[in-house]
C-alpha positions in Angstrom: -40.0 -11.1 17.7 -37.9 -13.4 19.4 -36.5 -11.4 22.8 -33.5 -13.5 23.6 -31.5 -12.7 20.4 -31.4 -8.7 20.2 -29.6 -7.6 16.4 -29.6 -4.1 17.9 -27.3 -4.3 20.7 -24.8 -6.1 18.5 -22.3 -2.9 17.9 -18.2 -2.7 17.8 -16.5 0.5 17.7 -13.9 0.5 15.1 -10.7 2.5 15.9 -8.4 1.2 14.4 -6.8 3.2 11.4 -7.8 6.2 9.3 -7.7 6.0 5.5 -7.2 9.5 3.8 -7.9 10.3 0.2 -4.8 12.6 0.0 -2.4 9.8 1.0 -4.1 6.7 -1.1 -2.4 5.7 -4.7 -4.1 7.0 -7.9 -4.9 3.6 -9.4 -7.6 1.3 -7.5 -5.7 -1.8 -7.9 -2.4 -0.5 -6.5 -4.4 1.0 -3.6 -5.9 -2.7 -3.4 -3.0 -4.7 -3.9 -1.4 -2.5 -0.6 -4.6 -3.0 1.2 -4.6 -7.1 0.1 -0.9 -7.4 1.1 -1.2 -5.7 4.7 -4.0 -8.4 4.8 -2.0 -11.2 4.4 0.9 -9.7 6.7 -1.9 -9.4 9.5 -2.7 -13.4 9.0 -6.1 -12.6 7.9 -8.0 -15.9 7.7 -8.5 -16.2 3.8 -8.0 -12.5 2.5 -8.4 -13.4 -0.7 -11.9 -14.5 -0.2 -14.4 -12.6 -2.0 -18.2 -12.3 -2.0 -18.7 -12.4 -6.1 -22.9 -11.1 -7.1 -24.3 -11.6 -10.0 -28.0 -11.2 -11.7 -29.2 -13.1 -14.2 -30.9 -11.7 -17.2 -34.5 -10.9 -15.1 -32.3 -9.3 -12.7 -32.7 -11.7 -9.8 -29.2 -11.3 -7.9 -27.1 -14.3 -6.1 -24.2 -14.1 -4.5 -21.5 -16.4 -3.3 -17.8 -16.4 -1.7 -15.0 -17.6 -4.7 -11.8 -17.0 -4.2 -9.2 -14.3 -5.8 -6.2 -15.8 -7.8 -4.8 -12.3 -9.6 -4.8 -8.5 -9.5 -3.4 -8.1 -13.3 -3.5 -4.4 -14.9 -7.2 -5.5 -15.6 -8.4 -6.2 -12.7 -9.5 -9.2 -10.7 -9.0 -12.4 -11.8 -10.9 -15.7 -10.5 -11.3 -19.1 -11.8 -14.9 -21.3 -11.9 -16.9 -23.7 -14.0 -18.4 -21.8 -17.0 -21.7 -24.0 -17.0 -22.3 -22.6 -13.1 -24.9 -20.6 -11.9 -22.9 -17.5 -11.7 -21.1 -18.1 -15.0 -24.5 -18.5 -17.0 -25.4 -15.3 -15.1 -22.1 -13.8 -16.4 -22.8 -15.1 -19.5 -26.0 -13.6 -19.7 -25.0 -10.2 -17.9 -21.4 -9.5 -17.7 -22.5 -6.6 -14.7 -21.0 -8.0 -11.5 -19.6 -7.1 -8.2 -17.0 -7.6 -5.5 -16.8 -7.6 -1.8 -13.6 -8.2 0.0 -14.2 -7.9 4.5 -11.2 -8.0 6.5 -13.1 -7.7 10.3 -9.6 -7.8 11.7 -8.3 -4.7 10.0 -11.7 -3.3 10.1 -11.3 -3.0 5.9 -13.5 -3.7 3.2 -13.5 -3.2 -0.2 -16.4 -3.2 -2.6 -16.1 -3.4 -6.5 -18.1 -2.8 -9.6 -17.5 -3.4 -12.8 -17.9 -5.8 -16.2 -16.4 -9.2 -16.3 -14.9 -11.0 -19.1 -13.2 -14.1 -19.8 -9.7 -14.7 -19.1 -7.1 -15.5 -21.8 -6.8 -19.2 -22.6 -2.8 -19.0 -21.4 -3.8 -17.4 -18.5 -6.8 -20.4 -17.2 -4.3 -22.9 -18.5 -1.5 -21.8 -16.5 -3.5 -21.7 -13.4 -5.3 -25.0 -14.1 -1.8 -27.0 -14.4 -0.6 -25.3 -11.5 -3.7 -26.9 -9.2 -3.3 -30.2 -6.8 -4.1 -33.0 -9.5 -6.9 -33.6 -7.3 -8.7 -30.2 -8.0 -7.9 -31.1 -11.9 -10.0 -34.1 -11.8 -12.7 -32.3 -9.9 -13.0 -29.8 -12.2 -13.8 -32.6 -15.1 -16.1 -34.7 -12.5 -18.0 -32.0 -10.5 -21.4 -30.9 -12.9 -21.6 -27.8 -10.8 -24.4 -26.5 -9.7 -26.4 -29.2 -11.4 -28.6 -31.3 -9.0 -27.5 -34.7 -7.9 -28.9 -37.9 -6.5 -26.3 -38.1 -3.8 -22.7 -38.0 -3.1 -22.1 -41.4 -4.2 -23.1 -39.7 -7.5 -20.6 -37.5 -7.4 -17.4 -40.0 -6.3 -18.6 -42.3 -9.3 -17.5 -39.9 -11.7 -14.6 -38.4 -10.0 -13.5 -41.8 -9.9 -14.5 -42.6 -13.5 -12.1 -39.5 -14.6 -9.2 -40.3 -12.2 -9.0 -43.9 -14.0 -9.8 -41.8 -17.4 -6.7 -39.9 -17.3 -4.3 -42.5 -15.4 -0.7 -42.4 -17.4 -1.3 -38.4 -18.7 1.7 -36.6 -17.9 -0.5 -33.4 -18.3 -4.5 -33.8 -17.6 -6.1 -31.3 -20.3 -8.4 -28.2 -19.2 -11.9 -28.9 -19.5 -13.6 -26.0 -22.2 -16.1 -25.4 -19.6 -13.7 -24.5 -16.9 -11.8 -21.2 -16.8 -11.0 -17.7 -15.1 -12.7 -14.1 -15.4 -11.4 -10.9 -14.7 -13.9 -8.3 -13.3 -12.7 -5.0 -15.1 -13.3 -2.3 -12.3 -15.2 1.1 -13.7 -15.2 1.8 -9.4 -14.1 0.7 -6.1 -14.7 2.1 -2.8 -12.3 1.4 0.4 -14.1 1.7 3.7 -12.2 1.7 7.0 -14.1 1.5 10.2 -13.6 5.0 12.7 -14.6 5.7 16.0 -18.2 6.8 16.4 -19.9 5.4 13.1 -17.7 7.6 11.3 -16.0 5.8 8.7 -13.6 6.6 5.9 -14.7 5.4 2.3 -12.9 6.5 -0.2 -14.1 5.7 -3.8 -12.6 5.4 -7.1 -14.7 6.0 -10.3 -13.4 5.8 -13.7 -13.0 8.8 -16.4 -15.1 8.5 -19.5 -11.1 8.7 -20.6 -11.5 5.1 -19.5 -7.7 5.3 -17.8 -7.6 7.5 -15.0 -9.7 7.6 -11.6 -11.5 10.3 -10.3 -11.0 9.8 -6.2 -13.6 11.3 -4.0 -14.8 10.5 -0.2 -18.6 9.1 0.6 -20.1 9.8 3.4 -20.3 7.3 5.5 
């Protein structure tokens, strides 16, 4: 074991805020969406970021950061190429989940939950309302296909940018589009004093439209 770089001596003691279940709303999202926007107030340094896992059909898991574009009445919404890694795993097992950190608020949230496709309005609106340059990426970029170099890669952006020269309105590609991540629970943890965290967790009735809200251990 290397000596000079000691894992187990690197501690922080969080005291910043307390998280109750008595005071927290009865709908995960809301709770989230207070959480998100107290985030964004602090000048968190991309609070929407989100670690998104996923396992394809064998079960091998990945994980990645995308980022969060929507908190509709179904959940979490996020945009990505359908041919990708992760959206053949989603394609292939729909079971996925969510972290969101926040060191500076000493907040995380974690998610579980089914994902399904967005609504074609909703991955069109979204993809007209991206820099032009992000459009044309999304038709060039084979993502997470292997290529020869970057070279590679500019050749076809540039082969799509002269494509669609003179469109007032550049098409969605069918392979590119959002999700939503339908929550059935989602646990709030915020760091205490003396390893002794708050986590409060939100499980879904077999009513499938309320929450049952309970505290973990930490």
């Amino acid at each position: 074991m290397n000596s000079s770089l000691n894992l187990a001596d690197i501690r922080k003691n969080y005291a910043r805020q307390v998280l109750d279940e008595s005071l927290v709303a009865p709908n995960p999202l809301a709770q989230f969406n207070t959480w998100l926007q107290e985030a964004i107030d602090a000048n968190v340094p991309e609070p929407t970021a989100m670690v998104l896992a996923t396992a394809n059909q064998a079960g091998v898991p990945s994980a990645r950061v995308v980022l969060l574009k929507g908190v509709p009445p179904e959940g979490f919404l996020f945009f990505t190429n359908y041919l990708s890694h992760k959206g053949q795993d989603m394609a292939n097992n729909p079971a996925v989940a969510l972290t969101f950190f926040w060191p500076e608020l000493e907040r995380q949230v974690r998610v579980e939950g089914q994902v399904v496709k967005a609504r074609d309005k909703e991955s069109d609106e979204y993809f007209w309302s991206r820099p032009l340059g992000s459009q044309i990426g999304a038709w060039a970029s084979p993502q997470s296909k292997t290529v020869s170099n970057r070279a590679e890669l500019e050749k076809l952006n540039a082969e799509y940018e002269h494509k669609f020269i003179g469109l007032n309105k550049i098409p969605r590609p069918e392979h590119w589009g959002g999700y939503v991540v339908q929550p059935i629970l989602v646990e709030f943890w915020q760091g205490r004093p003396n390893r002794l965290h708050d986590r409060i967790i939100y499980t879904k009735n077999p009513d499938n439209l309320s929450w049952q809200i309970g505290r973990l251990a930490p």
